[in-house]
N, C-alpha and C positions, 0 to 999 in steps of 0.2 A: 486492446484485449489480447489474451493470451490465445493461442493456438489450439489449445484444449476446449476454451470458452465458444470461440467458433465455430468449434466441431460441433458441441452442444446446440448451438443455436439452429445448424444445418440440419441437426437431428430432428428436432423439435419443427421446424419448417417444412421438412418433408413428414414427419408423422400427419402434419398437420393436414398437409396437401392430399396423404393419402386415403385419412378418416373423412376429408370434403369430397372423394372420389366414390368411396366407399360408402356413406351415406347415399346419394345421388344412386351409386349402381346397385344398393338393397332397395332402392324406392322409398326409401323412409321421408323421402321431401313429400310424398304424396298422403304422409297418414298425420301428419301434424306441422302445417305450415309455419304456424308461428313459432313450435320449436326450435325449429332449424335456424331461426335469427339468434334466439339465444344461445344456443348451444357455440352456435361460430362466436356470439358476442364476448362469450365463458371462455372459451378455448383462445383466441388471439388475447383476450387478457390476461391467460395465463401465462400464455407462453409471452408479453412482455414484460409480467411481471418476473419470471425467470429472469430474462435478458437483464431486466433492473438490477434484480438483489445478486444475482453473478459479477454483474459490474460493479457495484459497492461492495461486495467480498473482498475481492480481488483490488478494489483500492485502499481498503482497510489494511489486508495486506501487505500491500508493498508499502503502505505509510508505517507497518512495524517494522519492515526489514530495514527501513531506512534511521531508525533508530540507534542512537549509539550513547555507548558510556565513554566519559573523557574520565584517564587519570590522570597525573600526573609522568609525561612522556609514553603515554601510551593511550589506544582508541581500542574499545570492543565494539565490532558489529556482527549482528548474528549471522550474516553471512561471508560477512570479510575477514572476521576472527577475531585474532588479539594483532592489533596494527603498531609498532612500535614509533613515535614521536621521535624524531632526529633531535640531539641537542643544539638548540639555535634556530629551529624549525617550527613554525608555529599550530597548535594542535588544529586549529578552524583550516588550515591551507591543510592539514592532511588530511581532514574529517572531509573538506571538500573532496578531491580526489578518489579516496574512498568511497564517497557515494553517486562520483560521478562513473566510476569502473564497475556498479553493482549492476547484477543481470536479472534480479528477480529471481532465481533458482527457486527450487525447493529446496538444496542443498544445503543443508544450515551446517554451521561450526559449529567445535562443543562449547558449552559455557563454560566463565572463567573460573567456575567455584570451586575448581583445585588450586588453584594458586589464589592466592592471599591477595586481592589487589585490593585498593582502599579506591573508589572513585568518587571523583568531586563532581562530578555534572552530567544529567542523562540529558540529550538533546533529541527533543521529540519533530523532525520534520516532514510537514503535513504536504508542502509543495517543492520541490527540488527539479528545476529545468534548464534547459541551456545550460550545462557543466557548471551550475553553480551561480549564474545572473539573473535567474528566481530563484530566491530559498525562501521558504517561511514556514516558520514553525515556534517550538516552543523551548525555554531551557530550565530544567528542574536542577534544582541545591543539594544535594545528595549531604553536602555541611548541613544546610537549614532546611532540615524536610518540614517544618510547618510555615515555610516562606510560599510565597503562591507564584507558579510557573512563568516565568518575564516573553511574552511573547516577542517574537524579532522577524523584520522580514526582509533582511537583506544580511549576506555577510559581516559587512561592515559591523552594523547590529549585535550582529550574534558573537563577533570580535569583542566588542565591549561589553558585552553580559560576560563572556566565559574567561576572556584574560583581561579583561581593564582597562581596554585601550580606548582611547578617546574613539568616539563615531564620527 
């Protein structure tokens, strides 16, 4: 979790500790007993359903950041930019690299809709660990959009959906 998220979480832990203090030292345990079980019951659910739906934000997220468009000699990611493909270098070994150097920022690049690029494949990846020895994800036809998205869960894979090489 991000640094933000635990602040929030610190937050919500101490509010919480202080409203249980706070109850207690107004005497309200003594005017309605069985309140006070719900109220704690309502309040720790809230505050994990926060901690939940924070944590699934936040993984939503960074499975968009990790996201990239392949052209020909060239990778867009929204945070790495527009990544130029060496001739003789293969686009999967630089999309790797690229998403193994991403930090999560908020920082995002501009998109590439001033320049003219034509791209052949969005690659949507859902898991990305150890520099690249889990990948798994999805890879969409940008040639054939009513083709349906060829799931891959290793490089190797994802090599042969996007350039053709034997797996």
């Amino acid at each position: 979790m991000r640094k933000s998220n635990w602040i929030i979480l610190a937050v919500l832990a101490s509010a919480s500790a202080f409203f249980l203090w706070l109850w207690y030292y107004l005497n309200f345990n003594l005017v309605d007993n069985p309140v006070d079980l719900a109220f704690t019951i309502v309040w720790w659910a809230a505050i994990i359903a926060g901690c939940v739906g924070i944590h699934l934000a936040e993984r939503r997220r960074q499975e968009r950041v990790r996201t990239a468009f392949l052209a020909p000699g060239l990778i867009y990611n929204c945070e790495a930019g527009m990544v130029p493909v060496e001739a003789g270098s293969s686009a999967v070994d630089k999309l790797q690299q690229t998403l193994a150097e991403l930090s999560y920022s908020f920082d995002l690049q501009d998109d590439p809709a001033s320049k003219r690029v034509r791209f052949s494949h969005i690659i949507r990846t859902a898991k990305f660990a150890d520099e690249g020895k889990t990948w798994e994800g999805e890879v969409v036809s940008v040639v054939y959009p009513n083709a349906a998205p060829r799931p891959f869960s290793s490089r190797d894979e994802l090599l042969a959906i996007v350039e053709g090489a034997p797996a």
